[in-house]
C-alpha positions as CSV (number, residue, x, y, z in Angstrom):
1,X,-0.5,-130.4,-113.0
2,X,1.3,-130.9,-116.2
3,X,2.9,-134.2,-116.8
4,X,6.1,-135.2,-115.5
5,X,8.6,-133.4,-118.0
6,X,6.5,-131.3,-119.3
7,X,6.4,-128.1,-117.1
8,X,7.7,-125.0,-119.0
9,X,10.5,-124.8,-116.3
10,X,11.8,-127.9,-117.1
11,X,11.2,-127.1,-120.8
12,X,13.5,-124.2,-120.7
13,X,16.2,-125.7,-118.5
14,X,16.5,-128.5,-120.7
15,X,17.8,-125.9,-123.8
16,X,20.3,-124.0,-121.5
17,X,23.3,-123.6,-123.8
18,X,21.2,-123.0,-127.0
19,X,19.9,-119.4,-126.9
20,X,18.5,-119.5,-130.3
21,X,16.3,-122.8,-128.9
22,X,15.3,-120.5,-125.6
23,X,14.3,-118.0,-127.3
24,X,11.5,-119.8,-128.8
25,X,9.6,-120.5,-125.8
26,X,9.7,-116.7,-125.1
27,X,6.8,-113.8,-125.0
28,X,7.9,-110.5,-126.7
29,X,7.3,-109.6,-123.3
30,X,9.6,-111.8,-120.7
31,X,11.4,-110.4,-117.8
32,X,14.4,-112.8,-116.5
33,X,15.6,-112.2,-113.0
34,X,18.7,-113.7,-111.0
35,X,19.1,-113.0,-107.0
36,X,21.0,-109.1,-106.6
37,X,24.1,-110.9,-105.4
38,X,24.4,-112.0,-109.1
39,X,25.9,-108.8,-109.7
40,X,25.2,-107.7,-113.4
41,X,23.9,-110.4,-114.5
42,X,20.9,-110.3,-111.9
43,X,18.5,-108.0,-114.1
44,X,15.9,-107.3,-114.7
45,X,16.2,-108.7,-118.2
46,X,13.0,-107.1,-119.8
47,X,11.9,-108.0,-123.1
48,X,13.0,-111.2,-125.7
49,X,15.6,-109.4,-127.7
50,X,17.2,-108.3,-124.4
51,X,16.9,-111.4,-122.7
52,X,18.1,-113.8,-125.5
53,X,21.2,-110.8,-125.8
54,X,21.7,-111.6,-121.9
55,X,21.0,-115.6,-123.0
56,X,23.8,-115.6,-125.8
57,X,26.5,-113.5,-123.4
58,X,26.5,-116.6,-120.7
59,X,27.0,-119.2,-123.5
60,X,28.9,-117.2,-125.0
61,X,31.1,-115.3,-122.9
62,X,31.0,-117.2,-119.8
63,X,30.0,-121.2,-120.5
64,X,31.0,-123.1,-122.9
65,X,27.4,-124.1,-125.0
66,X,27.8,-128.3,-124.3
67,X,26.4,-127.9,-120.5
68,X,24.2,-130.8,-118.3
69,X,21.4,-130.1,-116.6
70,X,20.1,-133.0,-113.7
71,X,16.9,-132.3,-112.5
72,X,16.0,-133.1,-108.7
73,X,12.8,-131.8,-108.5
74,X,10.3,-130.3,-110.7
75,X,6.2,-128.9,-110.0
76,X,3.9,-127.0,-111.5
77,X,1.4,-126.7,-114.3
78,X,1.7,-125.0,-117.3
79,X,1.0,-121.5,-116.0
80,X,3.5,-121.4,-113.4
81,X,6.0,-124.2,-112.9
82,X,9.5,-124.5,-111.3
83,X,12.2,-127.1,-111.5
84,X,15.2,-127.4,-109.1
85,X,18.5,-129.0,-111.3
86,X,22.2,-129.4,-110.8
87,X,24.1,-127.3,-113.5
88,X,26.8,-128.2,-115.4
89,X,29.3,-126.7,-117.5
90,X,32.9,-125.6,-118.6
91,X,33.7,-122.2,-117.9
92,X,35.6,-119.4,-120.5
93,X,38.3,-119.6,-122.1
94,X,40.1,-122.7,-120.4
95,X,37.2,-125.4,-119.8
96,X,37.6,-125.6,-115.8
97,X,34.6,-127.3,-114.7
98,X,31.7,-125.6,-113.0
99,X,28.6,-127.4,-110.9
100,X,25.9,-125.4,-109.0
101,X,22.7,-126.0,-107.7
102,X,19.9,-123.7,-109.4
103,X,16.0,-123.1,-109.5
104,X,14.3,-121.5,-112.4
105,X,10.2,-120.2,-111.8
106,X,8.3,-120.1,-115.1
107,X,5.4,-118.2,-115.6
108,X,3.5,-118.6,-118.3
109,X,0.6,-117.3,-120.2
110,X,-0.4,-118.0,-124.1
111,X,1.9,-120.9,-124.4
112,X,5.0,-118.6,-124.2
113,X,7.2,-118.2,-121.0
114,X,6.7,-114.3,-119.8
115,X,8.6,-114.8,-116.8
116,X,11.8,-116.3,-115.2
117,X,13.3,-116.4,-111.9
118,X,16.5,-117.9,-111.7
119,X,17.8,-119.0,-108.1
120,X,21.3,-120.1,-107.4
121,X,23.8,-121.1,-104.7
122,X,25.7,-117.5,-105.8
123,X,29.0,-118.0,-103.4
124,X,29.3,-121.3,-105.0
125,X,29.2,-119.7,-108.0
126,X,31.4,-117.3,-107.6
127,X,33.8,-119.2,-106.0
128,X,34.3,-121.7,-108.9
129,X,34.6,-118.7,-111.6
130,X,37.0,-116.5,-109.8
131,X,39.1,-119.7,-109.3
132,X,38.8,-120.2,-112.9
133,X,40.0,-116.5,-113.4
134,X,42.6,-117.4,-111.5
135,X,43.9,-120.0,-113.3
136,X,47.0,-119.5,-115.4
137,X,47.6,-116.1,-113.8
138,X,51.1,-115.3,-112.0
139,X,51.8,-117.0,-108.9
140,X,51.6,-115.7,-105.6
């Protein structure tokens, strides 16, 4: 097992908000996953120009770039490795506060991550950015 800290996982969790950074733990190859009831955004994300497109559109569109990641739990080597982490962030355009429990699985192979599985408590999620939608909208 890798050392503590050093799993790819953790690795790429640690640059969440900084695509450019992300991008260069990628394979040419990757394919990024979320669970279906992600919606859109659940992929597949094939490829490391698509992926670091799909990378830049959630801190850039969605989250604000300056976000915290607290990791709970993290195992693996450096062929396949997975980290469980609380998430957080400020959400587009007005900063409300966001904080979700994830799971990313890295594979692996040549030193470059070729694929990620992202895991997330998704009504959680989508409870605190529809209330954030809401916000400054007409009263009911």
């Amino acid at each position: 097992m890798a050392d503590v800290g050093g799993t790819p996982a953790r690795a790429l969790v640690e640059r969440f908000g900084d695509p450019d950074s992300m991008g260069e733990l990628y394979d040419a190859e990757i394919v990024w996953t979320l669970p279906k009831s992600s919606g859109k955004f659940a992929g597949p994300h094939v490829g490391k120009e698509v992926v670091l497109a799909f990378n830049r559109a959630v801190w850039g569109k969605l989250y604000f770039p300056d976000v915290g990641v607290d990791i709970q739990e993290e195992s693996g080597d450096d062929r396949l490795s997975a980290v469980r982490f609380i998430y957080t962030a400020r959400i587009r355009p007005d900063g409300e506060p966001y904080e979700v429990e994830y799971a990313v699985f890295a594979r692996s192979a040549n030193e470059r991550i070729v694929e990620v599985h992202e895991m997330l408590d998704t009504l959680s999620s989508q409870e605190q950015l529809q209330v954030a939608r809401n916000l400054g909208g007409p009263s009911s």
